[in-house]
PDBQT receptor file of N, H, CA, C and O in Angstrom, charges set to zero:
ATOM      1  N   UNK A   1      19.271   9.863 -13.097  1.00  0.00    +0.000 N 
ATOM      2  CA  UNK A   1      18.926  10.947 -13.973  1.00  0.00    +0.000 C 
ATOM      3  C   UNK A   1      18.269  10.401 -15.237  1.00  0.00    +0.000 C 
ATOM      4  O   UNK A   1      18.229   9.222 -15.589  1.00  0.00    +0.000 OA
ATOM      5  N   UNK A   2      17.771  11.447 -15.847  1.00  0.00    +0.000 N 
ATOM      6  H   UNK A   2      17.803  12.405 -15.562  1.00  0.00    +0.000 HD
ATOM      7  CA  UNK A   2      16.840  11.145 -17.022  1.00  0.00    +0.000 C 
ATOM      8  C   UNK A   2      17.473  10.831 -18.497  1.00  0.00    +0.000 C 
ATOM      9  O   UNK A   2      17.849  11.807 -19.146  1.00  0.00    +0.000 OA
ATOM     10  N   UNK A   3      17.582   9.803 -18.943  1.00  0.00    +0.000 N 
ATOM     11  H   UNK A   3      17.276   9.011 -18.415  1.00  0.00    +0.000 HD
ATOM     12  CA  UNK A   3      18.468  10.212 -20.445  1.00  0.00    +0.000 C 
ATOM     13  C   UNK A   3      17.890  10.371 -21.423  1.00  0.00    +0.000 C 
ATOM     14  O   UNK A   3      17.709   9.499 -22.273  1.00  0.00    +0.000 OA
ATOM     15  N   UNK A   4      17.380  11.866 -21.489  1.00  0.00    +0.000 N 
ATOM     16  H   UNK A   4      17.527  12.574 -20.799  1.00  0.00    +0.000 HD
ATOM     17  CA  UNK A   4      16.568  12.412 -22.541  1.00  0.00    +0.000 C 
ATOM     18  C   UNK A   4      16.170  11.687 -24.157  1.00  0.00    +0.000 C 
ATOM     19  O   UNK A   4      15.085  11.472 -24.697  1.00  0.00    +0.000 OA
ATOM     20  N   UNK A   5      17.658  11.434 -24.620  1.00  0.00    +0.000 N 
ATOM     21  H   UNK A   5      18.540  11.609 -24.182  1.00  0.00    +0.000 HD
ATOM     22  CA  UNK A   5      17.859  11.028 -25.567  1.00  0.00    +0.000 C 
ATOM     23  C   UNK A   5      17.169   9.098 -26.153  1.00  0.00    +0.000 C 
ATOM     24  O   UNK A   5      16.819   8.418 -27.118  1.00  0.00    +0.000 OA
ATOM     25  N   UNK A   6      17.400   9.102 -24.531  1.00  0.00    +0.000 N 
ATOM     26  H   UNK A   6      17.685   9.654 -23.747  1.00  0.00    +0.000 HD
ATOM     27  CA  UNK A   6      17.040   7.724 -24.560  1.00  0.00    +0.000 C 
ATOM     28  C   UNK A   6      15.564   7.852 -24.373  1.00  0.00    +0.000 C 
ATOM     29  O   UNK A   6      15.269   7.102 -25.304  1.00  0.00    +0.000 OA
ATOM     30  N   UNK A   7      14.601   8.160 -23.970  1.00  0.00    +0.000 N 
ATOM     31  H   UNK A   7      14.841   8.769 -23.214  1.00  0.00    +0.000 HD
ATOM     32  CA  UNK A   7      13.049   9.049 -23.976  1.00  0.00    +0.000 C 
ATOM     33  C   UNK A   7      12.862   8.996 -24.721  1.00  0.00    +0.000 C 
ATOM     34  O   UNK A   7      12.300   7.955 -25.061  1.00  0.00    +0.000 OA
ATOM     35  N   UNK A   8      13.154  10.151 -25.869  1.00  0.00    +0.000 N 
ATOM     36  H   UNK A   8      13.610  10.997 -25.593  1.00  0.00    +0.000 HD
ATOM     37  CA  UNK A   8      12.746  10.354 -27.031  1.00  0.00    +0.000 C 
ATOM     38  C   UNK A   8      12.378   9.407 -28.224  1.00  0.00    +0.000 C 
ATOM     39  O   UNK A   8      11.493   9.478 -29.077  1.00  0.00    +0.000 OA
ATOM     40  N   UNK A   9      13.556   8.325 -27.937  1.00  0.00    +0.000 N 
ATOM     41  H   UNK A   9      14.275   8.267 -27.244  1.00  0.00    +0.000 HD
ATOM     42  CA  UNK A   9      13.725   7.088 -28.965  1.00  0.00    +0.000 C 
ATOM     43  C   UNK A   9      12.172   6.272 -28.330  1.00  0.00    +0.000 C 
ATOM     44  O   UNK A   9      11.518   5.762 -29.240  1.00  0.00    +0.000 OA
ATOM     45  N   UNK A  10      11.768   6.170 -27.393  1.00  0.00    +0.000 N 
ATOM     46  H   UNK A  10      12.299   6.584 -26.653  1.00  0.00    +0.000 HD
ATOM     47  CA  UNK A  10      10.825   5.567 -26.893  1.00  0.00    +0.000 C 
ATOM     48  C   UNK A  10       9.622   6.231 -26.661  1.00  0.00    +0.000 C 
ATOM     49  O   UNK A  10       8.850   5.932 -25.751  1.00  0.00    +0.000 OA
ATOM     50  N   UNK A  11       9.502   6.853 -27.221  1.00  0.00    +0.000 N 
ATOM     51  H   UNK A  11      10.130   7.096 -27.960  1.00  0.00    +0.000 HD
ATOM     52  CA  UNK A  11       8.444   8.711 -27.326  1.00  0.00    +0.000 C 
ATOM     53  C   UNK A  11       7.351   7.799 -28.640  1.00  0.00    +0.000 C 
ATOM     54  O   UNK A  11       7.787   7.233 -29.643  1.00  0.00    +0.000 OA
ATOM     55  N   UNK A  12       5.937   7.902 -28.232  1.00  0.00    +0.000 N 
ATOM     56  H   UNK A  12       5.583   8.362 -27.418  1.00  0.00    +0.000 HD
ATOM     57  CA  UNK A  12       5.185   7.675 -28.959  1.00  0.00    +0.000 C 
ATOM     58  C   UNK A  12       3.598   8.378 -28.851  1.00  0.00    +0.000 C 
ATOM     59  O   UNK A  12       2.618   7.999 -28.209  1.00  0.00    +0.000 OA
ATOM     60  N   UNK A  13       3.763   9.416 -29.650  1.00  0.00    +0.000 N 
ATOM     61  H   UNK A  13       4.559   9.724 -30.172  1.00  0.00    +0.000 HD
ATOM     62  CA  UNK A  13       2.337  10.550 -29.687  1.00  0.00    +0.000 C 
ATOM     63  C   UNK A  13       1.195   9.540 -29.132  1.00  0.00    +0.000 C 
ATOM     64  O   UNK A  13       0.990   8.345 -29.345  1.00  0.00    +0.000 OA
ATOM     65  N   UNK A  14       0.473  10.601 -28.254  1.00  0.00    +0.000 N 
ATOM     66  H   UNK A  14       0.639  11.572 -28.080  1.00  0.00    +0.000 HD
ATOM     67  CA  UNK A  14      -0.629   9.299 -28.082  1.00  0.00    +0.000 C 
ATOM     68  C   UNK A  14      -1.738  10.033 -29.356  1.00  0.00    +0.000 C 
ATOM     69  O   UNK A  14      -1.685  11.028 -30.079  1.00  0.00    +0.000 OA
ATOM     70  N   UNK A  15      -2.531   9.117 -29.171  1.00  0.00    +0.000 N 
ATOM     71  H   UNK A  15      -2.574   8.309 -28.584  1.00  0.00    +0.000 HD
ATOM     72  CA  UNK A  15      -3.861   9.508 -30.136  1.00  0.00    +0.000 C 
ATOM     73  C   UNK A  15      -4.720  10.477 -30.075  1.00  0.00    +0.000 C 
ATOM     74  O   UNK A  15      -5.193  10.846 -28.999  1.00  0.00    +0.000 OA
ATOM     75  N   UNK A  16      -5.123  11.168 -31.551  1.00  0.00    +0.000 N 
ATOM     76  H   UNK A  16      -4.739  10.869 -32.425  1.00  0.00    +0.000 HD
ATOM     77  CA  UNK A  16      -6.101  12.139 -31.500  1.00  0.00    +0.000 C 
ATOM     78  C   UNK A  16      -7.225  11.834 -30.774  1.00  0.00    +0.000 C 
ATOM     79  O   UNK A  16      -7.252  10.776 -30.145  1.00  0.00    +0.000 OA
ATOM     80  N   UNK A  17      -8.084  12.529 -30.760  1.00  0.00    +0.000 N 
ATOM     81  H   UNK A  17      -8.063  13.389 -31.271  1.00  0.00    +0.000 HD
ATOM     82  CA  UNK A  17      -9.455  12.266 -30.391  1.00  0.00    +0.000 C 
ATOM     83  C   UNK A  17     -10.768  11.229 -31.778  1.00  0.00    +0.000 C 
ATOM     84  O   UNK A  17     -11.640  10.364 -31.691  1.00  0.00    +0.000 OA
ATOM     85  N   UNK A  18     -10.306  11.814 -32.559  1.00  0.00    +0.000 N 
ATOM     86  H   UNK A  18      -9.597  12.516 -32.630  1.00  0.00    +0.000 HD
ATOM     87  CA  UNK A  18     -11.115  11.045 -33.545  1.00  0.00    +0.000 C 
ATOM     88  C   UNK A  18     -10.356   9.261 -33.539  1.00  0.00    +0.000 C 
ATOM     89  O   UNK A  18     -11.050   8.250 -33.650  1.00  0.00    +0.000 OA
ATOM     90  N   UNK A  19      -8.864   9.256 -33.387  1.00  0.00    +0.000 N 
ATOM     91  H   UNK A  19      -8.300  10.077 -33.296  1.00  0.00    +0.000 HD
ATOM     92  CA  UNK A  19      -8.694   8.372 -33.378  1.00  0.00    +0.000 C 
ATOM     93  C   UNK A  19      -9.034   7.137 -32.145  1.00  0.00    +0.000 C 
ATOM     94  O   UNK A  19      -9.283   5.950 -32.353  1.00  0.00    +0.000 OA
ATOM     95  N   UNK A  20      -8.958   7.781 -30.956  1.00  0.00    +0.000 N 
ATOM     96  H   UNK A  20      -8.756   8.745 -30.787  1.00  0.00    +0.000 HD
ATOM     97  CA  UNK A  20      -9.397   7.224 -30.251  1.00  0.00    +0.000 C 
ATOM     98  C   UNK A  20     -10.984   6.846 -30.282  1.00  0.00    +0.000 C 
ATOM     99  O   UNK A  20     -11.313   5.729 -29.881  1.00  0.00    +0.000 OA
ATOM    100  N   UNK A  21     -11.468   7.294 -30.513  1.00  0.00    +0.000 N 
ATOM    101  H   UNK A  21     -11.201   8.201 -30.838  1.00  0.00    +0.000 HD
ATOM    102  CA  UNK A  21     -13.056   6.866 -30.304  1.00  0.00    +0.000 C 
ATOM    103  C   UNK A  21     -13.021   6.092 -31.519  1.00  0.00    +0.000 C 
ATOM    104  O   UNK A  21     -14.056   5.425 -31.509  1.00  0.00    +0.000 OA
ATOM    105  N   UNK A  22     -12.453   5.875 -32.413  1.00  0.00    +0.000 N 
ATOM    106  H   UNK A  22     -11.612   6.417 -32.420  1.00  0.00    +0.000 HD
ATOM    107  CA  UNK A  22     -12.301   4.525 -33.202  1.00  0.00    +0.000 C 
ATOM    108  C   UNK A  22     -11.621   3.069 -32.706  1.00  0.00    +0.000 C 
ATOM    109  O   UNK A  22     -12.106   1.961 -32.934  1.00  0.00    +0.000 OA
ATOM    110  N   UNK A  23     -10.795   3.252 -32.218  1.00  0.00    +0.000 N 
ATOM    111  H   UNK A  23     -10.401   4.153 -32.033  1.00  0.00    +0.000 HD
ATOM    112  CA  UNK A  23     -10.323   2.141 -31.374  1.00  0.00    +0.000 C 
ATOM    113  C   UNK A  23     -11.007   2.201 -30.629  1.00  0.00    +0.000 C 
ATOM    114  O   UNK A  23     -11.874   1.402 -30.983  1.00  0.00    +0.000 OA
ATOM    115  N   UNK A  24     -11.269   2.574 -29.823  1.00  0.00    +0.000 N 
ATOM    116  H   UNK A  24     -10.564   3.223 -29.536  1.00  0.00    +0.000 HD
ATOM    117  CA  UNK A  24     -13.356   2.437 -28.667  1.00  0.00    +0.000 C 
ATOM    118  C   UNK A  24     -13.852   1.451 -29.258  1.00  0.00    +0.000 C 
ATOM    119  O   UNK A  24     -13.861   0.271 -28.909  1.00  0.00    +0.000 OA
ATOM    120  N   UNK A  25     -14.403   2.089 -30.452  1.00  0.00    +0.000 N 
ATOM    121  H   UNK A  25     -14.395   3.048 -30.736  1.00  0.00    +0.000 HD
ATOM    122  CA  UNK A  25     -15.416   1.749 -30.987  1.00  0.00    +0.000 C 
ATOM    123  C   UNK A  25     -15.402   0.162 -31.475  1.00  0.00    +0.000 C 
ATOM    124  O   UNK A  25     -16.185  -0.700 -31.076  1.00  0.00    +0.000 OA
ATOM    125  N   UNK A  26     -14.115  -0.054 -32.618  1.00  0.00    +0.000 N 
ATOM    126  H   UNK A  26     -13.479   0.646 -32.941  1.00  0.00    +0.000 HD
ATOM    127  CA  UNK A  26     -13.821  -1.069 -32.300  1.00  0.00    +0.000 C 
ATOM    128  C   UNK A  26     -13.401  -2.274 -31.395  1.00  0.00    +0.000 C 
ATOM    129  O   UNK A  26     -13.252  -3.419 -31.819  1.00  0.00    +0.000 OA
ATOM    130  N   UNK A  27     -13.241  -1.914 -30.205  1.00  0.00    +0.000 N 
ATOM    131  H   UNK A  27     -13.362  -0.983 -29.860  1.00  0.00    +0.000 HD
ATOM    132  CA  UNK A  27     -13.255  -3.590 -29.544  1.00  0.00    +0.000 C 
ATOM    133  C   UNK A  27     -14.379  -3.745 -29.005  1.00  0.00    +0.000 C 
ATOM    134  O   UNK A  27     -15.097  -2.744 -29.007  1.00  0.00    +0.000 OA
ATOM    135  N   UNK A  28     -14.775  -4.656 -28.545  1.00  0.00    +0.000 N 
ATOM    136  H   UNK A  28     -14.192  -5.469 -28.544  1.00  0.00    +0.000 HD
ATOM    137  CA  UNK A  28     -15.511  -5.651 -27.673  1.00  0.00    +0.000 C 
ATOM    138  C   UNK A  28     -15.440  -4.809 -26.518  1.00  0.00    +0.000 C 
ATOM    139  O   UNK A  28     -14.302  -4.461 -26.202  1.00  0.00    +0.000 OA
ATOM    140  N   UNK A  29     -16.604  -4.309 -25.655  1.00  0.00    +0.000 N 
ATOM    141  H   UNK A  29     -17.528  -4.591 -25.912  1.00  0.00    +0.000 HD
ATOM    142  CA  UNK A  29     -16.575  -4.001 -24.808  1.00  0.00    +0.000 C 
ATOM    143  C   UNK A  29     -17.499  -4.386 -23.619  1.00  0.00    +0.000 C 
ATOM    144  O   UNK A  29     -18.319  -3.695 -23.014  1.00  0.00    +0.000 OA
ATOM    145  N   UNK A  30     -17.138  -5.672 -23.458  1.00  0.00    +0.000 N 
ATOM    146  H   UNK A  30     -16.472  -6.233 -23.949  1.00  0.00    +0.000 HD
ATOM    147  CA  UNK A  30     -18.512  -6.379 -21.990  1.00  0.00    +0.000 C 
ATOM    148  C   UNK A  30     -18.112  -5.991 -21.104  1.00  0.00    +0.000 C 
ATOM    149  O   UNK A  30     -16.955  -5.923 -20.690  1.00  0.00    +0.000 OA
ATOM    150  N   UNK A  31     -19.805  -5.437 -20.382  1.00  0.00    +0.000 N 
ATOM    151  H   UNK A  31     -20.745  -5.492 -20.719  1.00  0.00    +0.000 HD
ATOM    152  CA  UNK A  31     -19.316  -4.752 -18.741  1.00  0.00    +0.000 C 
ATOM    153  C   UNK A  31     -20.474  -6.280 -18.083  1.00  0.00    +0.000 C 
ATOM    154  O   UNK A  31     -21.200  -7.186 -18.493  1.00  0.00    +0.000 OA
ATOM    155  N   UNK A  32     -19.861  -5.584 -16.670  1.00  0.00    +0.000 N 
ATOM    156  H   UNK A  32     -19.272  -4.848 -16.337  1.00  0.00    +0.000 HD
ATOM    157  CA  UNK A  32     -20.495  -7.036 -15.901  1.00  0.00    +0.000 C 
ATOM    158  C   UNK A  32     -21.940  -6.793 -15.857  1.00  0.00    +0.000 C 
ATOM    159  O   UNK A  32     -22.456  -7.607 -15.091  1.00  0.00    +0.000 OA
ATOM    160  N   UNK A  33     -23.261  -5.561 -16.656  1.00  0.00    +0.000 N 
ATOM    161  H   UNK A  33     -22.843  -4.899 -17.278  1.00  0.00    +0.000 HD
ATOM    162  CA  UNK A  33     -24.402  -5.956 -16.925  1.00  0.00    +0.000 C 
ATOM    163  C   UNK A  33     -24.375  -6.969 -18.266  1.00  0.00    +0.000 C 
ATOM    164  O   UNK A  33     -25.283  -7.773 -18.055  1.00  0.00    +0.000 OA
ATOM    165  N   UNK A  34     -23.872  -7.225 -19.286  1.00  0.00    +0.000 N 
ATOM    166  H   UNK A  34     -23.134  -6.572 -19.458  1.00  0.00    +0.000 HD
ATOM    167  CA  UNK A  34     -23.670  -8.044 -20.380  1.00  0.00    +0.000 C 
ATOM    168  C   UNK A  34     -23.052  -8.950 -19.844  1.00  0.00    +0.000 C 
ATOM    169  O   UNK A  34     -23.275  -9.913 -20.577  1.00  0.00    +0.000 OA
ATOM    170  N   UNK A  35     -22.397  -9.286 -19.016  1.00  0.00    +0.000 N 
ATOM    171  H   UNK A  35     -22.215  -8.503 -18.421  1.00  0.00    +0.000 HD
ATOM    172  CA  UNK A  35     -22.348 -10.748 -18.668  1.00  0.00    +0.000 C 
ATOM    173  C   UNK A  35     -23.529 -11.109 -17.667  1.00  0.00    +0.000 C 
ATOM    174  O   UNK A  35     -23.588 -12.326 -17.490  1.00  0.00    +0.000 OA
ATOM    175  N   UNK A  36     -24.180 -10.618 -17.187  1.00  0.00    +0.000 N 
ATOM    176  H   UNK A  36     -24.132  -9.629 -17.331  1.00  0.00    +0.000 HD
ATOM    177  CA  UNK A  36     -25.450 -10.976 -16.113  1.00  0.00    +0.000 C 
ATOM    178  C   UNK A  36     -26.533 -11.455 -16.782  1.00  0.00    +0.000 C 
ATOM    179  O   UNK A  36     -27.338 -12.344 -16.506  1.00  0.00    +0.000 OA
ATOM    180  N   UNK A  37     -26.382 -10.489 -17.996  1.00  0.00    +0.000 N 
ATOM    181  H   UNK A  37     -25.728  -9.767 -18.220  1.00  0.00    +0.000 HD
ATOM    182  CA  UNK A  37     -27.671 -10.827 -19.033  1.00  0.00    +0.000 C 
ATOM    183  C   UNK A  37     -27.347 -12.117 -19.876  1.00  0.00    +0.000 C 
ATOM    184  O   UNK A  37     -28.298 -12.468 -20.575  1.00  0.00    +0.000 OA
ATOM    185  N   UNK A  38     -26.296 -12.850 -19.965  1.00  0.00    +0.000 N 
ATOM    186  H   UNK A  38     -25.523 -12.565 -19.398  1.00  0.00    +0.000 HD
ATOM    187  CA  UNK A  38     -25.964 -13.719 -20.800  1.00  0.00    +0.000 C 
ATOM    188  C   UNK A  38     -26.005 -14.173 -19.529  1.00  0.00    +0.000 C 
ATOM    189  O   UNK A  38     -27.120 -14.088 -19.013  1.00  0.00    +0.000 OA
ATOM    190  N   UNK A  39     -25.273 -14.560 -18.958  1.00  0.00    +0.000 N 
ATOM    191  H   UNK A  39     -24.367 -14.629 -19.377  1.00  0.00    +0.000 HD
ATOM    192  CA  UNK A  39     -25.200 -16.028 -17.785  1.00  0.00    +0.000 C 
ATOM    193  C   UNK A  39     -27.659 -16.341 -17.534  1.00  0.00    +0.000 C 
ATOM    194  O   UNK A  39     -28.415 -17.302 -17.678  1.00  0.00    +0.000 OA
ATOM    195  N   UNK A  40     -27.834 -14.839 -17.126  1.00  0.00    +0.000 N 
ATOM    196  H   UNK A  40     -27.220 -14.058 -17.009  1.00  0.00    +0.000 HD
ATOM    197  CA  UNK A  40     -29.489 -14.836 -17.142  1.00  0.00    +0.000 C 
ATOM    198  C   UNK A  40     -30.197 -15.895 -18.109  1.00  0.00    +0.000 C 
ATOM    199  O   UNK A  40     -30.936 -16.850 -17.871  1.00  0.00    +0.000 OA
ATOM    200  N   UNK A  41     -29.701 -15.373 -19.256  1.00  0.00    +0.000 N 
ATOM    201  H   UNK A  41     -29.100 -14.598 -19.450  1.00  0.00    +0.000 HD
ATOM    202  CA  UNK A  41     -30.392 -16.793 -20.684  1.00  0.00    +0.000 C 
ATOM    203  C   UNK A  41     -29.734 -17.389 -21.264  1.00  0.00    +0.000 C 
ATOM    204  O   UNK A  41     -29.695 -17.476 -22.492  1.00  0.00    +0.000 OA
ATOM    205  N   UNK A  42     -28.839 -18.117 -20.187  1.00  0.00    +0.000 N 
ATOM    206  H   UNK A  42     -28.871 -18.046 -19.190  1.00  0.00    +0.000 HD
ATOM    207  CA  UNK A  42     -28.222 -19.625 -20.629  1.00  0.00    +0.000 C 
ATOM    208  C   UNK A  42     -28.560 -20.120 -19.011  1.00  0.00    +0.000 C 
ATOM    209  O   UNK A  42     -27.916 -21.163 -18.895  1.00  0.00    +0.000 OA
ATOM    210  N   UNK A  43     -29.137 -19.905 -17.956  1.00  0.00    +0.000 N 
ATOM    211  H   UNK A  43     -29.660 -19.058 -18.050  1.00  0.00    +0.000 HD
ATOM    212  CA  UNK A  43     -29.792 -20.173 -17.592  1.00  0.00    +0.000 C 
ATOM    213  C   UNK A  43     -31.656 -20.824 -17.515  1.00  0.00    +0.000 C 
ATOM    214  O   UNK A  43     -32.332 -21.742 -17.050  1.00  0.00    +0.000 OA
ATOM    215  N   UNK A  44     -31.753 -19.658 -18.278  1.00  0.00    +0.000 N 
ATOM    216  H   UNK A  44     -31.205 -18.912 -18.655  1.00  0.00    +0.000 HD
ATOM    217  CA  UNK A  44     -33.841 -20.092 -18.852  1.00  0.00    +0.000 C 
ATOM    218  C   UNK A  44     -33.684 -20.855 -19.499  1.00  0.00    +0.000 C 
ATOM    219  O   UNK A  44     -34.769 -21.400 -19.704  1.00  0.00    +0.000 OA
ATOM    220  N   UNK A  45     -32.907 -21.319 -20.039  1.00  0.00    +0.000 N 
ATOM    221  H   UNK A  45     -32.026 -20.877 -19.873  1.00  0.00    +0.000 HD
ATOM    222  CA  UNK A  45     -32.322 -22.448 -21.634  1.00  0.00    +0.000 C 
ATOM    223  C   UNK A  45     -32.504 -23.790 -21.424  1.00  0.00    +0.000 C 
ATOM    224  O   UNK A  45     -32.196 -24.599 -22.299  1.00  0.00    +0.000 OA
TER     225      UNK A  45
């Protein structure tokens, strides 16, 4: 069974919307075209 009480203590709002697209925004975000393009010209190099 569920111990509500014990939930709650471990209960953490997730994020607005404005807040989230700030943490987005801030990290680093390489997809595997940005690594193709870097491995690409350290290759021609």
């Amino acid at each position: 069974m569920l111990d509500f009480e014990e939930e709650l203590k471990r209960f953490r709002p997730s994020l607005e919307i404005g807040e989230v697209e700030d943490a987005i925004g801030r990290e680093d975000l390489t997809d595997m075209t940005d690594l193709m393009v870097e491995l690409l010209r350290e290759s021609r190099e």
